[in-house]
TIVO-839733 format. One record per residue (C-alpha): residue in three letters; x, y, z. Coordinates in steps of 0.001 Angstrom, whole numbers, padded with zeros to 6 digits, always signed. Example, Ala and Ser with C-alpha at 12.3 -4.5 7.8 and 13.67 -1.06 7.14 Angstrom:
// residues 2
ala+012300-004500+007800 ser+013670-001060+007140 
END
This chain:
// residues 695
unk+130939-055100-070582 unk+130900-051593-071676 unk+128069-050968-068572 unk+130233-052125-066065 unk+132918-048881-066295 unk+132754-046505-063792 unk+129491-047967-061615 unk+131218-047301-058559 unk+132118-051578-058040 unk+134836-052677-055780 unk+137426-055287-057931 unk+135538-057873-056620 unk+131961-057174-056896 unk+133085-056037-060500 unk+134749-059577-061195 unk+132018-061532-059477 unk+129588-059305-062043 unk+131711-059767-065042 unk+132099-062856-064797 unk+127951-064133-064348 unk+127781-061839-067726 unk+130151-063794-069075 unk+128373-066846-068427 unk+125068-065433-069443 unk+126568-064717-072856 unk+128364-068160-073372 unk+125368-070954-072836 unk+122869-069934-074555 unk+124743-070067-077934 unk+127402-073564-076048 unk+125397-076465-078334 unk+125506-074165-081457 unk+128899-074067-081044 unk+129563-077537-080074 unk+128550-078734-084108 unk+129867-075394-085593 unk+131115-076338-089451 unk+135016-076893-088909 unk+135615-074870-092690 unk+133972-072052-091012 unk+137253-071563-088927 unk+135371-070019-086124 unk+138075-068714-083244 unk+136887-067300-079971 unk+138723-064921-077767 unk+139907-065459-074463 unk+137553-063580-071760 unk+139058-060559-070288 unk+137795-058010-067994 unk+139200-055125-066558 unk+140832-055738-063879 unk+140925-058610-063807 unk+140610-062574-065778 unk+137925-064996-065685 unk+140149-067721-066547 unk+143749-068505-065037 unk+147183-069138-066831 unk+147526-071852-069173 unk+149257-074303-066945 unk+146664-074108-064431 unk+143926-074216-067103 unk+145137-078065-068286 unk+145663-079141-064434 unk+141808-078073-063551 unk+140507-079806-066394 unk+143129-082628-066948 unk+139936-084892-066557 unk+138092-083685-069479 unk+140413-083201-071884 unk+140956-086776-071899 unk+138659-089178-073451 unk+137897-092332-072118 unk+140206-095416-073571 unk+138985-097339-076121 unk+140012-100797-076649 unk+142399-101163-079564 unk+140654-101810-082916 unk+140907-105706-083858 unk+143661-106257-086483 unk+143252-104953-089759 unk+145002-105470-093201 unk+144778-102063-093813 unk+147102-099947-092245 unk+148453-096376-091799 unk+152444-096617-090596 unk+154266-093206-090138 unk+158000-093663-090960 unk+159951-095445-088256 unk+162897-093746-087173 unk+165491-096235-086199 unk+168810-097279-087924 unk+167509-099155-091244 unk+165621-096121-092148 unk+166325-092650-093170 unk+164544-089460-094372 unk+164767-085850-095971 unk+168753-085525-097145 unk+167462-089219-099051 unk+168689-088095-102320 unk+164998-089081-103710 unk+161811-086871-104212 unk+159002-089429-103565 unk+158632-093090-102657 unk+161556-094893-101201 unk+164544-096823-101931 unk+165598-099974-100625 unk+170069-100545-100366 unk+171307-103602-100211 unk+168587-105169-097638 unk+169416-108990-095961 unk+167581-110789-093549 unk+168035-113892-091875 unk+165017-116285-090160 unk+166124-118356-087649 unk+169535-119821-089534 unk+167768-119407-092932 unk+168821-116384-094755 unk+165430-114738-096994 unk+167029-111906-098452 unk+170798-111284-098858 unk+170805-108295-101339 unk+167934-106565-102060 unk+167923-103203-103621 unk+165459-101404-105603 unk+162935-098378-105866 unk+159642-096995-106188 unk+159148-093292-106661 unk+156077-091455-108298 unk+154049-092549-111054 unk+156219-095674-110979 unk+153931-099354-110177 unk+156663-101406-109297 unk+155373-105474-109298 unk+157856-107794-106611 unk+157584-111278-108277 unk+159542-114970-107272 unk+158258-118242-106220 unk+156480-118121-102460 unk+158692-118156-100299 unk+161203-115716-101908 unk+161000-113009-099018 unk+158524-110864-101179 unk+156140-110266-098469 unk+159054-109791-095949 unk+159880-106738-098510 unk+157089-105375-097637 unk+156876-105664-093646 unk+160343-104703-094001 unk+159063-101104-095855 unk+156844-100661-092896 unk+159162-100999-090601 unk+157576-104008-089052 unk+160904-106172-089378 unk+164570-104675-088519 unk+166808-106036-091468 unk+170158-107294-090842 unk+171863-105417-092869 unk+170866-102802-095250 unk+168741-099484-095440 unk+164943-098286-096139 unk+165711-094517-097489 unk+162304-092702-096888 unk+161651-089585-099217 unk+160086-088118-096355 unk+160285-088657-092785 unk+156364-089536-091752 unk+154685-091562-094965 unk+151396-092619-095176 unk+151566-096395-096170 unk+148772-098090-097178 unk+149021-101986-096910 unk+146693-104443-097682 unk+147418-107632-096469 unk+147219-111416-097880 unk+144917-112777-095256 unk+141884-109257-095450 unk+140389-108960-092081 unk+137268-107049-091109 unk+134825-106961-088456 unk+131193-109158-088980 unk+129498-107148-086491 unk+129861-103381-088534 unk+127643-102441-091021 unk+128922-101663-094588 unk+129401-097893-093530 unk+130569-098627-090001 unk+133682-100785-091698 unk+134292-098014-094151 unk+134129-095230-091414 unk+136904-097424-089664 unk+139595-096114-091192 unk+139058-092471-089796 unk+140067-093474-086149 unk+141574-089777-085479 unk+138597-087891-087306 unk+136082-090165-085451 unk+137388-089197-081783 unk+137818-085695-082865 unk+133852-085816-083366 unk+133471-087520-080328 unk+135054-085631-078196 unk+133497-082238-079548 unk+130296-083632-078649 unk+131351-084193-075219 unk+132096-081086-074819 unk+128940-079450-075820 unk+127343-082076-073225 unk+130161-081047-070241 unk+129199-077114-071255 unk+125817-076932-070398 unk+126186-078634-067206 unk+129577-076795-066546 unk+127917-074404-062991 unk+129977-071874-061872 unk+133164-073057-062422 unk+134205-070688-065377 unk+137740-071955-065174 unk+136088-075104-066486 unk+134049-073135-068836 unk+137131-071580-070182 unk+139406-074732-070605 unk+136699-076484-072930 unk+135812-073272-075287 unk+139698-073545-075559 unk+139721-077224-076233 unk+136518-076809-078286 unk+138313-073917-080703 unk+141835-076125-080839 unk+139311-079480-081677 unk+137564-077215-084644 unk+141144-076290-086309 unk+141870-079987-086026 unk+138685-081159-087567 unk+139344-078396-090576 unk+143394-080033-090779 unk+141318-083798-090591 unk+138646-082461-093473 unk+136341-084201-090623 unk+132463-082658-092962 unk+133888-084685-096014 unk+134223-088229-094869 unk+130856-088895-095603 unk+131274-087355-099053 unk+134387-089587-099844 unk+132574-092265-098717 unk+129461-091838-100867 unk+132158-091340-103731 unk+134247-094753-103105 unk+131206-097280-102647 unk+129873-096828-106297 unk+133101-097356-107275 unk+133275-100808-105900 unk+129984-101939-106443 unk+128074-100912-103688 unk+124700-099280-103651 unk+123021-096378-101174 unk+120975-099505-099888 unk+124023-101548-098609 unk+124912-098776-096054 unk+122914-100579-093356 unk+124044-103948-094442 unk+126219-106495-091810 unk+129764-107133-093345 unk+129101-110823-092158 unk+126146-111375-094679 unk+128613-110510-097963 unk+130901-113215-099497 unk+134703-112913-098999 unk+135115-111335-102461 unk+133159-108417-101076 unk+135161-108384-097855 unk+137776-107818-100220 unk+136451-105149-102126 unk+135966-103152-098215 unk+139455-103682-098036 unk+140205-102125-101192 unk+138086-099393-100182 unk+139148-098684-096848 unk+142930-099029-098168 unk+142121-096362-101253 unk+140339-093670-098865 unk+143299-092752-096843 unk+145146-091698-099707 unk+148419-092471-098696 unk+152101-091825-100117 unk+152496-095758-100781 unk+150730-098324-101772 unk+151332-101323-100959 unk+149218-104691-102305 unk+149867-108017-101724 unk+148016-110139-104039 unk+145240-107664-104341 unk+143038-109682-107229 unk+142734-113131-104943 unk+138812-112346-104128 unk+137778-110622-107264 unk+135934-111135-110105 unk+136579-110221-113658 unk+134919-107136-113626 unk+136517-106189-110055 unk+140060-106646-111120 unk+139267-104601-114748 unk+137784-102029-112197 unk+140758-101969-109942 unk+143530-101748-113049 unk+141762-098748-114551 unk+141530-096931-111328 unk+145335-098199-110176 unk+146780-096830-113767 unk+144784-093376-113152 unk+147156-092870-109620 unk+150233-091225-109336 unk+151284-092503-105555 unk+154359-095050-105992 unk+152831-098591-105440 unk+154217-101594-105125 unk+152567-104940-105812 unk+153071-108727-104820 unk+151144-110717-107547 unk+150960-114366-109178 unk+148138-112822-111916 unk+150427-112637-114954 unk+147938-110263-116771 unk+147126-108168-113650 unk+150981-107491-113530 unk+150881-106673-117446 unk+148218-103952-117099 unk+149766-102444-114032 unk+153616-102375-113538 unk+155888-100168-115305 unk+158575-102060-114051 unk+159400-106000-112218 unk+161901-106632-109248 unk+162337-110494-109027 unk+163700-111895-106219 unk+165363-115090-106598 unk+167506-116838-104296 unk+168080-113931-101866 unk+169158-111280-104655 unk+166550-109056-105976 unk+167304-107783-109842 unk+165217-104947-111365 unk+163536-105251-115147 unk+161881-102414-116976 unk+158581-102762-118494 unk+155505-104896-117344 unk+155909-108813-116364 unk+155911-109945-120033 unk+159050-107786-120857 unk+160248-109175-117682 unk+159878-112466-118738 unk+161681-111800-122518 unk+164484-110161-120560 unk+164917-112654-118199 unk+164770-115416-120999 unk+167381-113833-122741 unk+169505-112824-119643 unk+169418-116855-118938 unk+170251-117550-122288 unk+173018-115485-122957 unk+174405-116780-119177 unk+173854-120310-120360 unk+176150-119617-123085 unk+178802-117744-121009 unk+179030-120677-118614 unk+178851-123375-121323 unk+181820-121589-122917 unk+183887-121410-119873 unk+183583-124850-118747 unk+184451-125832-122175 unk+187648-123689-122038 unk+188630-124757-118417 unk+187994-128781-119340 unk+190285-128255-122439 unk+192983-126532-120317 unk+192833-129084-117444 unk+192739-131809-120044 unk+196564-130546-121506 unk+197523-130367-118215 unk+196890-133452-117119 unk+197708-134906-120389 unk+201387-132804-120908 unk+202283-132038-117284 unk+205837-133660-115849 unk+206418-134670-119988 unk+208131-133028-122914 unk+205478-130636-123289 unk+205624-130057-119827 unk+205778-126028-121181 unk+202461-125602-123019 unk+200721-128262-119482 unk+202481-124595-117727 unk+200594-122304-120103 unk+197780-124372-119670 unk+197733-123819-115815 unk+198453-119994-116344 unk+195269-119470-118526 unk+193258-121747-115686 unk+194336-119386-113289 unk+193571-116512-115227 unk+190507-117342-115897 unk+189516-117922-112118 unk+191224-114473-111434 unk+189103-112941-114367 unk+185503-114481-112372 unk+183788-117676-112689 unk+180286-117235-114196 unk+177511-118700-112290 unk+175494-121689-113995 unk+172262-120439-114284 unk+169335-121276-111579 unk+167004-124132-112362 unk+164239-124638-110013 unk+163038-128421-109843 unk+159711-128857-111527 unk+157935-129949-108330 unk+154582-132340-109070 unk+152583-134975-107096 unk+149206-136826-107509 unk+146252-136991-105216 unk+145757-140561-103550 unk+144182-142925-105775 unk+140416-143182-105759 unk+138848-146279-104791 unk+135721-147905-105649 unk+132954-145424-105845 unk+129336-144713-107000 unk+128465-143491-110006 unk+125965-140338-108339 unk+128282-138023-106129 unk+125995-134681-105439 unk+122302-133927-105852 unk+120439-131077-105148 unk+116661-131154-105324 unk+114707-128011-105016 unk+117383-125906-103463 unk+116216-122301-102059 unk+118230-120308-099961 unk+119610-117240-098916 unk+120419-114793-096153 unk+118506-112124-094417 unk+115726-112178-096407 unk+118109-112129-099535 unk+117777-115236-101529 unk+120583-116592-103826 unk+119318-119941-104789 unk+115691-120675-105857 unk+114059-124103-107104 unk+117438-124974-108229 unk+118191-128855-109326 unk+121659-129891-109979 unk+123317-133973-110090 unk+126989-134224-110385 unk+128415-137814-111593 unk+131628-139671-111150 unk+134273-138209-113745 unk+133101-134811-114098 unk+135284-131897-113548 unk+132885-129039-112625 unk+133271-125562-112415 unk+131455-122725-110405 unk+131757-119489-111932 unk+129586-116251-111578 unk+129666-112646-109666 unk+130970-112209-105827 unk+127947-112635-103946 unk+126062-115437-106252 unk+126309-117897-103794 unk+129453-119861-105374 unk+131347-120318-101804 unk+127724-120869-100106 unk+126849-124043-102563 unk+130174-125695-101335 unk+129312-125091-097692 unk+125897-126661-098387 unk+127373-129581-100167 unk+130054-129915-097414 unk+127464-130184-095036 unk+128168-126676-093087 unk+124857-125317-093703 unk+121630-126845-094073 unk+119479-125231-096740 unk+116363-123018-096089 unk+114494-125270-098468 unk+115063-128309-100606 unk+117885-131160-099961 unk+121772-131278-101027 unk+123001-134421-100568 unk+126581-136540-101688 unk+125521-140218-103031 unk+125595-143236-100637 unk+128702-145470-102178 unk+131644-144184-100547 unk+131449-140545-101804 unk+134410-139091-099155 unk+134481-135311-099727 unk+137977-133365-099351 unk+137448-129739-098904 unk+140205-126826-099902 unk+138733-123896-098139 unk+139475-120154-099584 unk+140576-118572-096644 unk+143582-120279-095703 unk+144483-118547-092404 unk+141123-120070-091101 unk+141876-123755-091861 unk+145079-124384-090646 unk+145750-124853-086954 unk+148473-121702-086407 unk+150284-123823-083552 unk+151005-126680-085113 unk+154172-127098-086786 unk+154643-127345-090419 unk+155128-131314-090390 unk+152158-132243-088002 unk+149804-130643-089861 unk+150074-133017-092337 unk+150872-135980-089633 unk+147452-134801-087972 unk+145293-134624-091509 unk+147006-138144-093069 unk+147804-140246-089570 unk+148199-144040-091414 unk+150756-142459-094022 unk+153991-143016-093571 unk+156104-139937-092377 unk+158869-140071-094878 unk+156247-139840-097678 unk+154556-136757-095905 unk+158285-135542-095324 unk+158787-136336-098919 unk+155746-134484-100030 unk+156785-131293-098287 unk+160073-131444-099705 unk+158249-130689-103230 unk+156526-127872-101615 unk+159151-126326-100940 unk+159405-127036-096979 unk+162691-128751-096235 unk+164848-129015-093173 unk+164250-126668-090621 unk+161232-125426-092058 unk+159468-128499-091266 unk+159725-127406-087484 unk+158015-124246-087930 unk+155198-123478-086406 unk+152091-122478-088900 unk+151638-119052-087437 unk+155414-117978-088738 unk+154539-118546-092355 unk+153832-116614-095025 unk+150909-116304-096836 unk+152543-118138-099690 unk+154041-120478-097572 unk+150186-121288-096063 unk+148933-121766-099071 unk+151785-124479-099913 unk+151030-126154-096780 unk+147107-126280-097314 unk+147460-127512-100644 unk+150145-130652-099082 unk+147415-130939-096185 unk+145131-131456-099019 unk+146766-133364-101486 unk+147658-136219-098817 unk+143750-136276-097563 unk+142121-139521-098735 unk+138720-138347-100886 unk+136259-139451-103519 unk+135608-135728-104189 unk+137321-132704-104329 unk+135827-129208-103446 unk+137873-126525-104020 unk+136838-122521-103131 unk+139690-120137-104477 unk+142500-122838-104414 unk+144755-120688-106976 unk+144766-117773-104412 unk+148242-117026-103018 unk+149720-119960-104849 unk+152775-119126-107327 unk+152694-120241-111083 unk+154513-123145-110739 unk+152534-124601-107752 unk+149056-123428-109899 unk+150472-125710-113037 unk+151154-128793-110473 unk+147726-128449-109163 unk+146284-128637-112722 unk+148166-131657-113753 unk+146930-133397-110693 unk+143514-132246-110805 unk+143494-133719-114532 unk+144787-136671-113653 unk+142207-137699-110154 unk+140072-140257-111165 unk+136802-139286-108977 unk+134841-136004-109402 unk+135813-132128-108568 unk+133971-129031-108224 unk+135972-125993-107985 unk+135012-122325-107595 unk+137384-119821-108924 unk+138370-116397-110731 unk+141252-118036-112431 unk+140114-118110-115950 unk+143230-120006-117334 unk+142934-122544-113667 unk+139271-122926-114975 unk+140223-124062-118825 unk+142868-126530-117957 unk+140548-128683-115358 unk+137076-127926-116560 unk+134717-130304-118394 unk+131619-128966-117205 unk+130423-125309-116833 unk+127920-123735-113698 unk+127173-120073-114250 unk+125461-119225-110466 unk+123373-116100-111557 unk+120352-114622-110746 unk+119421-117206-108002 unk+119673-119869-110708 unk+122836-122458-111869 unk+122818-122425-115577 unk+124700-125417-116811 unk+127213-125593-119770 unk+128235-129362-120542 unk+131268-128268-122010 unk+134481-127186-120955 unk+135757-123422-120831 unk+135809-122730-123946 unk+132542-124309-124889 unk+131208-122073-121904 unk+132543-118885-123755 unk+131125-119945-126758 unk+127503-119723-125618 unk+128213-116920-123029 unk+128593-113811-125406 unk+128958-111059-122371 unk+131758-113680-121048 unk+133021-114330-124440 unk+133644-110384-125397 unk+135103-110083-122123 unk+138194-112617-122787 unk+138502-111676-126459 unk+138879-107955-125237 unk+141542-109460-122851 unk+142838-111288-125236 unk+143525-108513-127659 unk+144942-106477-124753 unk+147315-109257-123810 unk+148246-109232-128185 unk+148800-105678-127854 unk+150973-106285-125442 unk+153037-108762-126344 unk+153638-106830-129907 unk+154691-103637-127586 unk+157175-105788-126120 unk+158403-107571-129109 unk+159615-104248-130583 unk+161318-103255-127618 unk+162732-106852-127778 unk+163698-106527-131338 unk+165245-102656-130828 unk+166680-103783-127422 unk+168394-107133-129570 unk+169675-104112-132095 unk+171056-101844-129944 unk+172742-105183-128202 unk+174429-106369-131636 unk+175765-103151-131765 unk+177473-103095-128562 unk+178658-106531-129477 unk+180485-105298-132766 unk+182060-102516-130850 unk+183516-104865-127990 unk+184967-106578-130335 unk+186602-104219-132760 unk+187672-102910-129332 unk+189388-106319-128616 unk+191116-106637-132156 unk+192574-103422-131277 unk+194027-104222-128341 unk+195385-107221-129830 unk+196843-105590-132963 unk+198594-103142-130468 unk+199648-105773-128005 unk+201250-107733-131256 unk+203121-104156-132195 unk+204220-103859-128813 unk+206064-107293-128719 unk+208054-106533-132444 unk+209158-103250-131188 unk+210625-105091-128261 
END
């Protein structure tokens, strides 16, 4: 540029000259600049020349290129249960003067469903380094908590107070979604939508550069979207995805090979684990997990405590797994009827409190109705007589007792049970499978494998996501036809009835509530199927709901009904304890101990597996190693399995002990208080007797 002063140029010759120098200089080094390392923070200056500019004003700049700064639409990703939600701003929610430092709090939340009121005072919080577990029976409105926090349902009533105005919320849903088609990495990479178009479009650019001409307005416009794209991809860390990545995949099991791998040829409890994954790299400033442990294995959901306990985001977690909630929350908000009411300490101090809190209520109310039928008693007894005076007092102490508050009788849910249809007549052989190999993709799970199941036996699958548990059932159902060998059910009048693990996919989302089950049992009567959903929990109105309203919980209910009124010889069950509460987990047990014919059931439940189980399958290493035994039999000849529960075990002891002190101090600390009230009271009635002398 320097050459150019004084040669004796008019403005334009000089401008004309400038400016093919300018050009010269940019394209040979446009491609190097295209991929320059973001963390190198590379800035380059506008072109001037004297006299005059290469480029125009801003405004002008974005008109001439309006075309290339925008990328070309991209169809919206398909849904996803993980999500990134940046705090709403609307009236439920509020940010910055919060009064908190981290997480949120929810005040006094209600919400109503179509005449039937979920929530009617909810109020609790979640700030840092606190792992806050939402229990209550499905249906309780504890995933509405949670689409509520996102901002995906308006309450009623009520606030969310934000500790800052745009969070990072991390959800993973009941019902995991991700796409077949991607490839391991491809699924994980998913979750860096913004970082991914930022690399995009810089290699666009480079592209539109070298074929730029003349036009150096053009030029100019995409060095400046080029240098603003390169400060963005430094703000996005854009060079260490790959690196966090290669970091998280270990972590859940996954090796260098599996990169390349189709998400469609893993089982759903890997699915699951992508999930996870996906969920864990954005590192938001919430998490939030409903029923997280559903589609793992032992090791999985050991893997995923450790690694939860080690973070310091507030969490939140919706989960039936008793033990899961023992190693993980530092405190439990139970929802019950409505009302939400917050215990410290993990779900086994939750339970002691509660216990107590019943108790003690049970007592309260017990006394009062005792006192209120004795004073209504001498009223009725002395009123309009000679004692007509103490049938006065009487009244006055009813009233004041009303005045004072009547205390609530404690909530009893109804123990809800039912029994499959009765079996008839049957043959004694009810599976066989002869010389079973098969596999995927070249990968085999099954080789040479033999296997008869008989009338009576209670068998169940066990072994590592990925053995081929879910794929036997699908063989024996039928689905699939295997690579090699035969699976076949026995010829006398072996009817199978299948529970499938992923609920969502089984159930018909536009029927209603009531014909699902009129459409899977048509010769039963409809009272008895009305009568059926009545015990699980679907009454009234919610009979008329359509399937694609409900909850995950409230899915799972209506499966298991859809599946408890289906005639069958044989029951196959993949994952049936997933989403389903405690109390609808022990009423599947009792049944399943009581059917007459023959189950097989795969699950992760351990404590499912030792109340039905009289015969063991360990599905490893392409091979089904049978224990004929039950559970415990199984963990007697399994040592790795064995050491695993005893260690389990003797964490769950450890627990419990922890909580009986704090039971036992708690229990002190409440005598105490107890001793005070009522020296308190004795000396308020000592002065009130003084009082009356004096007068």
């Amino acid at each position: 540029m320097e050459l150019l002063k004084g040669a004796g140029l008019t403005t334009r010759s000089r401008s004309i000259a400038a400016a093919t120098s300018a050009k010269l200089q940019l394209l040979s080094p446009l491609r190097k600049l295209a991929h320059l390392q973001p963390e190198q923070n590379w800035v380059l200056p506008r072109l001037q020349l004297r006299g005059t500019s290469v480029t125009t004003y801003a405004a002008e700049v974005q008109t001439a290129v309006k075309t290339s700064e925008t990328p070309p639409q991209e169809p919206p990703p398909p849904p996803s249960s993980i999500e990134n939600v940046e705090g709403a701003d609307d009236k439920t929610s509020r940010a910055g003067s919060s009064g908190i430092a981290s997480g949120i709090r929810l005040e006094n939340i209600a919400k109503t469903f179509k005449n039937q009121q979920v929530l009617v005072n909810c109020s609790w919080e979640v700030k840092k380094g606190e792992r806050v577990g939402l229990v209550g029976v499905n249906g309780a409105g504890k995933t509405t908590q949670l689409q509520i926090v996102m901002g995906r349902i308006i309450p009623d009533s009520g606030e969310v107070v934000k500790a800052k105005r745009n969070m990072r919320i991390a959800y993973l849903a009941q019902e995991f979604d991700v796409v077949p088609t991607r490839t391991v990495r491809e699924e994980f990479y998913s979750v860096y939508q913004e970082q991914l178009k930022v690399t995009q479009r810089r290699e666009q650019i480079s592209v539109d550069l070298e074929n730029v001409g003349d036009d150096m307005d053009r030029m100019q416009a995409l060095i400046e979207e080029l240098e603003k794209l390169n400060n963005k991809a430094v703000d996005l860390d854009v060079t260490l995805l790959d690196k966090k990545i290669d970091q998280m995949m270990p972590e859940l099991g996954f090796k260098a090979e599996d990169n390349d791998r189709l998400v469609a040829s893993y089982s759903g409890g890997w699915q699951m684990r992508m999930c996870l994954g996906k969920m864990l790299l954005q590192e938001p400033d919430l998490l939030l997990l409903d029923e997280p442990t559903n589609h793992l294995d032992l090791d999985a959901i050991q893997w995923l405590e450790g690694y939860l306990k080690r973070q310091e985001v507030p969490m939140v977690v919706v989960s039936h797994d008793r033990e899961f909630l023992d190693q993980l929350c530092t405190k439990v908000v139970e929802t019950e009827r409505g009302v939400s009411t917050t215990y410290n300490g993990n779900y086994t101090a939750y339970v002691n409190a509660k216990s107590e809190k019943v108790a003690l209520q049970w007592a309260s109310w017990e006394k009062q109705q005792k006192e209120l039928a004795k004073q209504e008693e001498i009223v009725q007894r002395l009123a309009g007589g000679a004692q007509s005076g103490r049938a006065a007092q009487a009244e006055k102490t009813i009233e004041r007792i009303k005045a004072e508050g009547l205390i609530e009788k404690p909530f009893v849910a109804k123990k809800r049970a039912f029994t499959f249809p009765p079996v008839e007549k049957m043959g004694q052989k009810v599976l066989t499978v002869e010389g079973l190999t098969h596999g995927y993709n070249g990968r085999l799970l099954f080789k040479d494998v033999d296997l008869a199941i008989e009338k009576g036996d209670r068998v169940a699958i066990i072994g590592p996501n990925g053995a081929g548990k879910s794929t036997l059932l699908r063989l024996a159902m039928g689905r699939e036809q295997p690579n090699k060998g035969r699976v076949f059910l026995g010829e006398h009048n072996i009817v199978p009835n299948y529970f499938e693990q992923n609920q969502a996919e089984a159930l018909d989302l536009n029927l209603t509530v009531l014909d699902t089950l009129v459409q899977a049992s048509p010769d039963a009567k409809l009272n008895d199927l009305k009568s059926l959903l009545g015990k699980m929990m679907f009454s009234g109105s919610a009979m008329d709901k359509k399937v694609k309203v409900l909850s995950g919980g409230e899915k799972a209910r209506l499966a298991l009904a859809k599946f408890m009124c289906t005639q069958g010889t044989l029951l196959v069950l993949d994952e049936p304890t997933n989403h389903l509460d405690i109390p609808s987990k022990e009423m599947l047990e009792e049944a399943i101990r009581a059917f007459q014919g023959a189950v097989i059931a795969v699950s992760h439940d351990r404590y499912f597996l030792r109340r039905i189980a009289t015969r063991v399958l360990l599905a490893e290493d392409m091979k089904l190693k049978d224990f004929k035994g039950d559970y415990d039999y199984y963990l007697e000849q399994n040592e790795d399995e064995a050491v695993k529960m005893q260690e389990k075990e003797e964490r769950a002891k450890k627990l419990e002990q922890e909580n009986t002190k704090a039971k036992s101090k708690m229990t002190k600390a409440e005598r105490a208080q107890k001793e005070k009230e009522k020296k308190d009271k004795a000396k308020a009635f000592h002065a009130q007797q003084d009082s009356k002398k004096k007068k």
